[in-house]
BADRENMI-231911 format. One record per atom (N, C-alpha, C, O): y negated, x negated, z negated. Coordinates in steps of 0.1 Angstrom, whole numbers, plus 5000, padded with zeros to 4 digits. Layout:
// BADRENMI-231911
YXZ/...
//
This chain:
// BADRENMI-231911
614910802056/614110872045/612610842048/611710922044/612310732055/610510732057/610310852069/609410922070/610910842074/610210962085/610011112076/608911162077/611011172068/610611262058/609611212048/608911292042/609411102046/608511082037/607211072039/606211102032/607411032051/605811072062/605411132063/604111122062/606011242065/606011432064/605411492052/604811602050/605611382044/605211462025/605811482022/605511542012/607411482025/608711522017/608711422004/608511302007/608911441993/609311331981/610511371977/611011471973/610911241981/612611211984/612711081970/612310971974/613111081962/614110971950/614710891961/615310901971/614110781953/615310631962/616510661961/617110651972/617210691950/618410681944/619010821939/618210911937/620710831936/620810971931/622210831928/622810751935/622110871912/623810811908/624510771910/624810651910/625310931915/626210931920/626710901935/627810851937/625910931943/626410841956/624410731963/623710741972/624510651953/623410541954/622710551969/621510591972/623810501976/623910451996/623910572002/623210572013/624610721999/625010802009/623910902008/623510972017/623410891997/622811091994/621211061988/620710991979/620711141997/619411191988/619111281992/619111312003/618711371975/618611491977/617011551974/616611471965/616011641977/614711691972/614511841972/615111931976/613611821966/613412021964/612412051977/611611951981/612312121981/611012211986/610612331985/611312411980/609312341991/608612471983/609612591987/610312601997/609312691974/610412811977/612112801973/613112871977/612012711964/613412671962/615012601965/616112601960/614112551978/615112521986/615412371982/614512301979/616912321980/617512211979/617812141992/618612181999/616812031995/617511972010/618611792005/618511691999/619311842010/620411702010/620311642025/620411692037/620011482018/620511352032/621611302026/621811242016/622711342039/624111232039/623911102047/622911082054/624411052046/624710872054/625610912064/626211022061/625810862075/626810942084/627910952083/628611032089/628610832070/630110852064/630210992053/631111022045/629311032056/629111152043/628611292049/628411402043/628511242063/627211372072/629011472077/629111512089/629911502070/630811582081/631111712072/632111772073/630011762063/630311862056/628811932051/627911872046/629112092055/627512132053/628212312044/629312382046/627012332035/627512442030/626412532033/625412482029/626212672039/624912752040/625712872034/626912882031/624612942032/624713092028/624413242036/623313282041/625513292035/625513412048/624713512043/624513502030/624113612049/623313692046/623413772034/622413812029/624413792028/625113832014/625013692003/625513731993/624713592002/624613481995/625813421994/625813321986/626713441998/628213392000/628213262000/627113242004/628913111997/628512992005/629512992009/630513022003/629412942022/630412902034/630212732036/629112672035/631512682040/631412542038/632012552050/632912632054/631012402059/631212372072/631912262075/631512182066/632812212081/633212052085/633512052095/634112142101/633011912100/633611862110/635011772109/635211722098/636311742122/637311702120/637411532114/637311452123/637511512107/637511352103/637611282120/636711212126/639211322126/639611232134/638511282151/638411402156/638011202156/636711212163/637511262179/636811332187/638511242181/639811322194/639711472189/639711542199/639611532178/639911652173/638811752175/639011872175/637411682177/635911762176/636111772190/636611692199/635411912189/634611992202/633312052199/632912072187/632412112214/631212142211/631612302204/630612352199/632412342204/632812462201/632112532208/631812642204/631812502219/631012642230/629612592233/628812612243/629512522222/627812532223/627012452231/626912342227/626312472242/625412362247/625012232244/624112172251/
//
């Protein structure tokens, strides 16, 4: 979190509900940015050109992940 905070991001120490794993901030334009902890980093949700949200994961079990193609 200090390296975004360096940046000028204002990031909350704490969020409730996950104290250790999550911090979340706003930025300009309305955008919601979330930090996971890496026990928490295996799930991402964006929105397709239609606003749809599509939810991402990676396989828990670490034998199961590939680059999926990608470089």
């Amino acid at each position: 979190m200090a390296f975004y905070r360096r940046l000028g991001l204002s990031v909350p120490d704490t969020d409730a509900a996950f104290p250790i794993h999550h911090r979340a901030a706003q930025v300009p334009g309305g955008v919601d940015l979330h930090f996971d902890s890496t026990e928490f980093a295996r799930y991402a949700i964006v929105e397709d050109p239609d606003g749809n949200a599509v939810g991402v994961m990676s396989p828990v079990d670490p034998a199961r992940r590939s680059d999926a193609g990608f470089p």
